[in-house]
C-alpha positions as CSV (number, residue, x, y, z in Angstrom):
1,X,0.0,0.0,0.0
2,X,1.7,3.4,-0.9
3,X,1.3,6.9,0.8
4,X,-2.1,8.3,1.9
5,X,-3.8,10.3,-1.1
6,X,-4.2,13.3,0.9
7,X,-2.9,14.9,4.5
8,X,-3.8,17.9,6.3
9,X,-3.1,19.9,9.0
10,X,-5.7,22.9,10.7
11,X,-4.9,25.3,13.5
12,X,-7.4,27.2,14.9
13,X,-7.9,30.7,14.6
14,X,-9.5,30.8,18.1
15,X,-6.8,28.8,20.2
16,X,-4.3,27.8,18.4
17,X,-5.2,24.1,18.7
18,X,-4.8,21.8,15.3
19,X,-7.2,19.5,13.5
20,X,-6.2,16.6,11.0
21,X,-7.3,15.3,7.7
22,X,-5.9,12.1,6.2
23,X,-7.7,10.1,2.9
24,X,-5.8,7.2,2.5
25,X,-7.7,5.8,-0.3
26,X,-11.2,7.0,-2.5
27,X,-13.1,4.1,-3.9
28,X,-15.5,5.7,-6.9
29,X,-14.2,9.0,-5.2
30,X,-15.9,8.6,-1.4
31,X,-13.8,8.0,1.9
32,X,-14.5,6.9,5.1
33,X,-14.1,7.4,8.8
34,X,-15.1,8.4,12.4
35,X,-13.7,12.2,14.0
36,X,-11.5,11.5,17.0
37,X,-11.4,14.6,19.3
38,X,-8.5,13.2,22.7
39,X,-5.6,15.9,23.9
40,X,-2.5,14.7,22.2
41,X,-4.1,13.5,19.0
42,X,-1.4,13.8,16.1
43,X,-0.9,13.9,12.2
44,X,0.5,10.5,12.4
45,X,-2.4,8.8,14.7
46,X,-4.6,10.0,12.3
47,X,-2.9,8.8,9.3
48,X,-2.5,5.0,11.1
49,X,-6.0,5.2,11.6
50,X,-7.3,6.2,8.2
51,X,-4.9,3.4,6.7
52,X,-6.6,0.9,9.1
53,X,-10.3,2.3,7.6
54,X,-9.3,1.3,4.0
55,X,-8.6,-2.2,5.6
56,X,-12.2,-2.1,7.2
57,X,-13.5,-1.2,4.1
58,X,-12.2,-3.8,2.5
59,X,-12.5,-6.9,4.8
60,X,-16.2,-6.2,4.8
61,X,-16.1,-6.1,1.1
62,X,-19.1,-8.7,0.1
63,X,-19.8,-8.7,-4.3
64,X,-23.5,-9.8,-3.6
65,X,-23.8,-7.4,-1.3
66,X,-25.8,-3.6,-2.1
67,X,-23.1,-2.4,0.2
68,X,-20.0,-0.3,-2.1
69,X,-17.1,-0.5,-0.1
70,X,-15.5,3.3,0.2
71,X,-12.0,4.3,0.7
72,X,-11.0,5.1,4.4
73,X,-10.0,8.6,6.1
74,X,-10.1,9.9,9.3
75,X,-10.1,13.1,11.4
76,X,-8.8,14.3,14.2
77,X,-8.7,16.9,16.6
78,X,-5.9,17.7,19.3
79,X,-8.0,18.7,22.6
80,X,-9.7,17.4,25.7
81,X,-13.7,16.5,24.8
82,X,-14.2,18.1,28.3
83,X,-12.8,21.6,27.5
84,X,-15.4,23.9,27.7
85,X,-13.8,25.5,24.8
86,X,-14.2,22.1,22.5
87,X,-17.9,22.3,21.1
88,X,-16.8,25.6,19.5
89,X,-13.5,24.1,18.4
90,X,-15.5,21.4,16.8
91,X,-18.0,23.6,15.1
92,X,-14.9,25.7,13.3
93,X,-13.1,22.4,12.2
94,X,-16.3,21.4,10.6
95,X,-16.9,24.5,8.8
96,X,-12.9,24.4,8.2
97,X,-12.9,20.2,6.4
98,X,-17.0,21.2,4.7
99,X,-15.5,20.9,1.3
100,X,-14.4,17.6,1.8
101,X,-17.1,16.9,3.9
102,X,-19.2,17.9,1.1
103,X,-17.6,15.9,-1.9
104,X,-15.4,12.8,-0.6
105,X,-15.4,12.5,3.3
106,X,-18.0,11.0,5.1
107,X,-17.7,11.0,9.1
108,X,-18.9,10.4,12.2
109,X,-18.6,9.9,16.0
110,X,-15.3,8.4,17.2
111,X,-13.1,8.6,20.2
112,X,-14.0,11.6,22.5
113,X,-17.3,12.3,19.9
114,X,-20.9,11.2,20.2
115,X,-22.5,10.9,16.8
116,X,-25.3,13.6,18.6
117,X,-22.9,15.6,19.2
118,X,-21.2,15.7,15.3
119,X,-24.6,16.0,13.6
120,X,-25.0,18.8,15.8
121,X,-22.0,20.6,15.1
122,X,-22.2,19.5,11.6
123,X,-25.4,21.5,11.2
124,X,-24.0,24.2,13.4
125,X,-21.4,24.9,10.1
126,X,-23.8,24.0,7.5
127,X,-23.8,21.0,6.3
128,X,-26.4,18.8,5.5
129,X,-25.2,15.7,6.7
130,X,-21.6,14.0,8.2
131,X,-22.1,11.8,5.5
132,X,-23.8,13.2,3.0
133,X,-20.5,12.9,0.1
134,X,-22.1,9.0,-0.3
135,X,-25.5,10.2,-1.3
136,X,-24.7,10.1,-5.2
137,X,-24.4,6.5,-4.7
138,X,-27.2,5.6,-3.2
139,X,-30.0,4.1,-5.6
140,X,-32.8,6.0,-3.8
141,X,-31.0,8.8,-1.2
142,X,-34.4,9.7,0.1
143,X,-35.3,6.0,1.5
144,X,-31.8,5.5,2.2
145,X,-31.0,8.2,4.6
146,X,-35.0,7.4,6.1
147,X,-34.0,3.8,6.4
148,X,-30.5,5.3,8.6
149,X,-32.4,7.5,10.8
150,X,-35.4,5.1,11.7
151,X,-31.9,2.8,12.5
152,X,-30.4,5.5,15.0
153,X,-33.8,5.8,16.6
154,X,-34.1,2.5,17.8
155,X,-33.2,1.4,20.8
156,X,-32.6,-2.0,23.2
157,X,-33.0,-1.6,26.9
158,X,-33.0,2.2,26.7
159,X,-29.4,1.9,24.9
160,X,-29.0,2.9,21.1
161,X,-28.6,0.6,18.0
162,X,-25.9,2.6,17.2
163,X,-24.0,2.2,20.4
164,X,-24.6,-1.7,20.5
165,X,-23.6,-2.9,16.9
166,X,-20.0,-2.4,17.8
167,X,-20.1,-3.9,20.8
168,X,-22.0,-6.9,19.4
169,X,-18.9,-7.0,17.0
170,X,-16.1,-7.1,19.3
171,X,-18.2,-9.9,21.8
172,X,-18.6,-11.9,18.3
173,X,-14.9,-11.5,17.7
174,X,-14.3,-12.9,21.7
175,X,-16.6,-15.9,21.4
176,X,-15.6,-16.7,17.9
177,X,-12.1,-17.1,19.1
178,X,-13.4,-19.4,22.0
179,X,-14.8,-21.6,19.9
180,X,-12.0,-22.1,17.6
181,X,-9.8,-22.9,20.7
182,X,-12.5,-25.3,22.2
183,X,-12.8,-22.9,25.3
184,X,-16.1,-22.6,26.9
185,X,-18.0,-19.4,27.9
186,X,-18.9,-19.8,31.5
187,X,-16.0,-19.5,33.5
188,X,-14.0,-17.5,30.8
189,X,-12.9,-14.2,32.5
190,X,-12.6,-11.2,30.9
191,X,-11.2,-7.3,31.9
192,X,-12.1,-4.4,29.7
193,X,-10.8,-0.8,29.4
194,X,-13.4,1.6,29.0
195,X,-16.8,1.5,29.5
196,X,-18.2,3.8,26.8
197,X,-19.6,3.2,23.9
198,X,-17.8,0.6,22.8
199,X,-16.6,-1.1,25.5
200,X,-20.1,-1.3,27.5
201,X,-21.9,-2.5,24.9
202,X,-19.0,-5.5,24.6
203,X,-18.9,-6.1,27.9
204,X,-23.1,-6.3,28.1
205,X,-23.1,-8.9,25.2
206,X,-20.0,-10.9,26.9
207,X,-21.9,-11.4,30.0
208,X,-25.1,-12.2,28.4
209,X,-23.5,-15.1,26.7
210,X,-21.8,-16.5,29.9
211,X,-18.8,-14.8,30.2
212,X,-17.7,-13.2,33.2
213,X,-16.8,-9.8,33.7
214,X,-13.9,-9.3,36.4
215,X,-12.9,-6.3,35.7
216,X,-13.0,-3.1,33.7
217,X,-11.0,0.5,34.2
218,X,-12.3,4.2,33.8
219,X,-10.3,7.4,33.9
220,X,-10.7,6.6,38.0
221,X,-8.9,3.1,38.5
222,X,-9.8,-0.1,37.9
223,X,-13.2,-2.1,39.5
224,X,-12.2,-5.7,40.0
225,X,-13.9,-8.3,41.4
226,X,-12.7,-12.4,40.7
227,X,-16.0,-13.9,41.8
228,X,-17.2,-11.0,38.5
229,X,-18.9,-7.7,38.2
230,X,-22.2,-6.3,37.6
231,X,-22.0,-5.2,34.4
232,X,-25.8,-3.9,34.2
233,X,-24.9,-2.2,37.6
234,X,-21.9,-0.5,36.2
235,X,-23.5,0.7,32.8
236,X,-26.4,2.2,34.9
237,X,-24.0,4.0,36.6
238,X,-21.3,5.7,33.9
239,X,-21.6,8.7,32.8
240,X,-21.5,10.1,29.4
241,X,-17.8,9.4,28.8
242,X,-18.0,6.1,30.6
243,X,-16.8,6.7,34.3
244,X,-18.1,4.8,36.6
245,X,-20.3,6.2,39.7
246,X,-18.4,4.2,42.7
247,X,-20.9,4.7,45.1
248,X,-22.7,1.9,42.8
249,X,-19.9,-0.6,43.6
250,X,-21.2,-4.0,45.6
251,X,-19.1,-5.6,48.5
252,X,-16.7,-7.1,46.9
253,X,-15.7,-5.0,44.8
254,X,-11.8,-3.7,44.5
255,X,-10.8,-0.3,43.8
256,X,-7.6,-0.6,42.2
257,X,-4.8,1.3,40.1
258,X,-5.5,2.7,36.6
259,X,-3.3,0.1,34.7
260,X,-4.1,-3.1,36.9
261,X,-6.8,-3.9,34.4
262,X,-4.0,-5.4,32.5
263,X,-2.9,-8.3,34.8
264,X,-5.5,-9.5,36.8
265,X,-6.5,-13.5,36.3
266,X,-8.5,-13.5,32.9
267,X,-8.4,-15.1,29.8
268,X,-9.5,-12.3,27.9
269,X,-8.3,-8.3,27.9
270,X,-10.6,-5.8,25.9
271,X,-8.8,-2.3,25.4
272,X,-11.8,-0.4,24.0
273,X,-10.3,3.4,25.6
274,X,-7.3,5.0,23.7
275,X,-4.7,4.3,21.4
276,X,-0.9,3.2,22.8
277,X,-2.8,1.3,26.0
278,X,-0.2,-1.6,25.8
279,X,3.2,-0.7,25.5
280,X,6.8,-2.6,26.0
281,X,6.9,-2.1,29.7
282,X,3.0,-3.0,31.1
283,X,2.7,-5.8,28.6
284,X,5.1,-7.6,31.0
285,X,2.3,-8.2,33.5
286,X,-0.3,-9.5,31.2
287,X,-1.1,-13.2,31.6
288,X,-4.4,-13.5,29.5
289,X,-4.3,-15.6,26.3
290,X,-6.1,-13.6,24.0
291,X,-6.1,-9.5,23.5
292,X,-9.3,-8.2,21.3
293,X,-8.4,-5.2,20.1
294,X,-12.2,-2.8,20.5
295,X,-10.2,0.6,20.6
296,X,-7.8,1.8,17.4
297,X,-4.4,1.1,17.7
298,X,-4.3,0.1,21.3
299,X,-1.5,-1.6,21.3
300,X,2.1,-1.1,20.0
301,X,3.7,-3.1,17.4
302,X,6.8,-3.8,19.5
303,X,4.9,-4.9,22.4
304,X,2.6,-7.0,20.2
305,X,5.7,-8.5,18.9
306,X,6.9,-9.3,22.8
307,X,3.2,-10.7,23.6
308,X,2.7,-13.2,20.3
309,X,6.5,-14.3,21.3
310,X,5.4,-15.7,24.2
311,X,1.7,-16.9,23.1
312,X,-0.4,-14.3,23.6
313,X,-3.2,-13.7,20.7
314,X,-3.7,-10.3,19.4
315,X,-6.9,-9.8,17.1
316,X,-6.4,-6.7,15.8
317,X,-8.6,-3.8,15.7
318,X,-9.3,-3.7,12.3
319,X,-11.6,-6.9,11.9
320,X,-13.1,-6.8,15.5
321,X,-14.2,-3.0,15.8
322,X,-15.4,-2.9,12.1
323,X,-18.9,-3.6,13.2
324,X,-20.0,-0.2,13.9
325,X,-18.4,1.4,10.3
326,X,-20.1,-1.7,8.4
327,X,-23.6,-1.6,10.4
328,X,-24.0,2.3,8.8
329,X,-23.5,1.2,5.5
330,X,-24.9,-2.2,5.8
331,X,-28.2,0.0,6.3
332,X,-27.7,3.1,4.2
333,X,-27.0,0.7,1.5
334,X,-30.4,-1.5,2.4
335,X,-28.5,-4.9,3.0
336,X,-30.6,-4.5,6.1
337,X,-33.5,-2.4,7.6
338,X,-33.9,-0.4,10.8
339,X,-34.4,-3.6,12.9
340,X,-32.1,-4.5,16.0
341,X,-32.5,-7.9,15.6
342,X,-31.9,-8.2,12.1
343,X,-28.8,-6.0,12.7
344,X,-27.2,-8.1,15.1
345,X,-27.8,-11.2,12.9
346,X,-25.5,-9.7,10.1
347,X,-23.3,-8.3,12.8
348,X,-22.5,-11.4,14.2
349,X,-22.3,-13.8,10.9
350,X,-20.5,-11.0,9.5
351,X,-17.5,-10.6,12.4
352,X,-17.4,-14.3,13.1
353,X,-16.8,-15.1,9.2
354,X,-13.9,-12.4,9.3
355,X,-12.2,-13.7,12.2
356,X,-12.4,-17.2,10.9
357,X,-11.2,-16.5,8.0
358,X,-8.0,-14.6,9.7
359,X,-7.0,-17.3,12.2
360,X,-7.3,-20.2,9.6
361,X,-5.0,-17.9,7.4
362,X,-2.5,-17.0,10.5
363,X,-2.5,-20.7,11.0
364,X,-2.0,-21.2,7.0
365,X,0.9,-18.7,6.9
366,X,2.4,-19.4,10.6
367,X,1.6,-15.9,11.5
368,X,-0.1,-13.4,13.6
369,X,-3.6,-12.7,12.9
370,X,-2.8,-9.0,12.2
371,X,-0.5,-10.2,9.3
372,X,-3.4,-12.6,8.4
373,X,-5.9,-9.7,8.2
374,X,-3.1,-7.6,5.9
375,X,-2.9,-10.7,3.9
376,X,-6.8,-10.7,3.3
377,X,-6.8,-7.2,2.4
378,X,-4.0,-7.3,0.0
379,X,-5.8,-10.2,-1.8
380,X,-8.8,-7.8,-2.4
381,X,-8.1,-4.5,-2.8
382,X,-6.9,-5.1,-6.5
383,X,-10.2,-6.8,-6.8
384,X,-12.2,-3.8,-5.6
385,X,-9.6,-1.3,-7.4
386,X,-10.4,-2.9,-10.7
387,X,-14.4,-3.1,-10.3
388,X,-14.8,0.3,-8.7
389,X,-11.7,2.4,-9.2
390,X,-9.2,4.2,-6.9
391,X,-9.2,8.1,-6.9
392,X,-12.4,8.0,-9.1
């Protein structure tokens, strides 16, 4: 794969702060990916992460499918979601990216974003939609974009479609592994960082199918418990960037450090917070046997290379948090309708065919399933280049 198509850089007129643009790819000249807003966000992140949307895009590339697969991008933006000055901020890099909004990116909610809180902002500096550069290839943009919005409007247990699809992804990816190992649900322990979007909604569907939760770590510490957690309990009690209420905490219950999330007793470690969580140094103390990647380049290639050198599993983030990216389109497209069943259906025989697919080629090549799911992409994007085009 060769440089990214297109890099930006924005600073702010207002504070000085700076805003990124990266299209890695255009497939019949559309792009796609989420707007990250986290302090410390850089050029290069952002870059990573748009590379990693053109893999998305790809691995969920189905020929009898209605769904096009697009090219990926991402944005970013370098400040804390809790400034007071970062709704504004927001509203003036929207305004700032509307032409490419308007003719090859389409966005949405990522790290430090709601999707709410985007379409907001995107109407704020007039645009019509965060999406709205896919319209042309929609075969009827009218019952498409009704079709999306009776989608975000549903909702199971009082908790969005939109904010479970990805979770069902990443639970699909965990189980899907268990079963190819011959390891059984119940008494399969699992610790998760984060317990936003993402990461609740993974941890909900891990419990209901038998998996425990032992422990799971906010911006506060980490909540353990070995005997497992209340997950329901703990969702109840987040607030809207996924902190955890402690007064809600049963007996029982540990308060620990930040980073001990990492090497408690469990079988299974979810980062689904920030980028760089596992590094060369904390990856020492982690004993679990498989790492499911929910957040965007949590963990570092050198310390992936330390954990698979001693038998731990990575599966990376590109297969088992494409859910979310592939449920929008999967519905704008009308490969499926605004139903939450029928969404997690595809969800789930989507994800688990993908992470087959990679482990029986890691297995094939004798390598890691990240090399497995570059291997998968490389073997379609010429497909998808000659039938729909790059830079068109």
């Amino acid at each position: 794969m060769t440089a990214p198509l297109m890099s930006l850089t924005w600073t702010d007129h207002v504070t000085g702060r700076q805003g990124f643009l990266v299209v890695d790819r255009l497939v019949r000249g559309v792009s796609s990916g989420g707007l990250r807003m986290r302090p410390g966000c850089t050029l290069d992140e952002v870059a990573g992460l748009a590379r990693g949307m053109t893999m998305k895009e790809a691995l969920h590339y189905d020929p009898e499918g209605r769904y096009i697969p697009l090219g990926g991008a991402k944005g970013g933006i370098d400040c804390d979601p809790q400034d007071p000055a970062s709704y504004g901020l927001l509203v003036r890099y929207l305004r700032a990216m509307r032409p490419y909004i308007e003719s090859f990116w389409t966005t949405g909610e990522d790290l430090g974003l709601t999707q709410d809180l985007v379409d907001r902002a995107a109407a704020e500096a007039g645009l019509v939609s965060s999406i709205q550069a896919v319209y042309p290839l929609l075969d009827d943009e009218t019952e498409a974009r009704r079709r999306l919005s009776d989608a975000f409007a549903v909702e199971v247990d009082g908790i969005g479609l939109d904010e479970l699809v990805g979770g069902c992804g990443v639970a699909e990816s965990v189980l899907a592994a268990l079963d190819r190992a011959g390891v059984p649900y119940a008494g399969t322990r699992v610790a998760v960082q984060g317990l936003g979007t993402m990461g609740g909604a993974t941890a909900r569907f891990l419990t209901r199918a038998g998996l425990s939760i032992v422990a799971v770590a906010d911006i506060k510490g980490t909540v353990a418990n070995p005997a497992g957690l209340d997950v329901d309990a703990l969702l109840a009690a987040r607030d809207a960037y996924g902190t955890v209420d402690r007064s809600a905490l049963r007996p029982g219950d540990l308060e620990l450090p930040g980073e001990d999330w990492l090497s408690v007793e469990a079988e299974v470690l979810v980062p689904a917070a920030v980028s760089y969580a596992i590094d060369t140094t904390n990856q020492q103390g982690i004993t679990a046997r498989w790492i499911v990647e929910a957040a965007n380049m949590p963990v570092l290639p050198e310390a992936e290379e330390l954990l698979s050198a001693r038998g731990v599993t990575v599966l990376p983030d590109v297969v088992v948090n494409s859910g979310t990216n592939a449920w929008w389109w999967w519905t704008l497209f009308g490969d499926i309708g605004a139903d939450a069943d029928e969404a997690f259906a595809h969800t789930r025989r989507s994800m688990r065919a993908l992470i087959d697919r990679m482990l029986a080629r890691a297995e094939a090549d004798g390598t890691t399933p990240r090399a497995a799911a570059h291997a998968i992409v490389d073997d379609r994007l010429p497909v998808i280049a000659e039938r729909f085009g790059w830079y068109r």
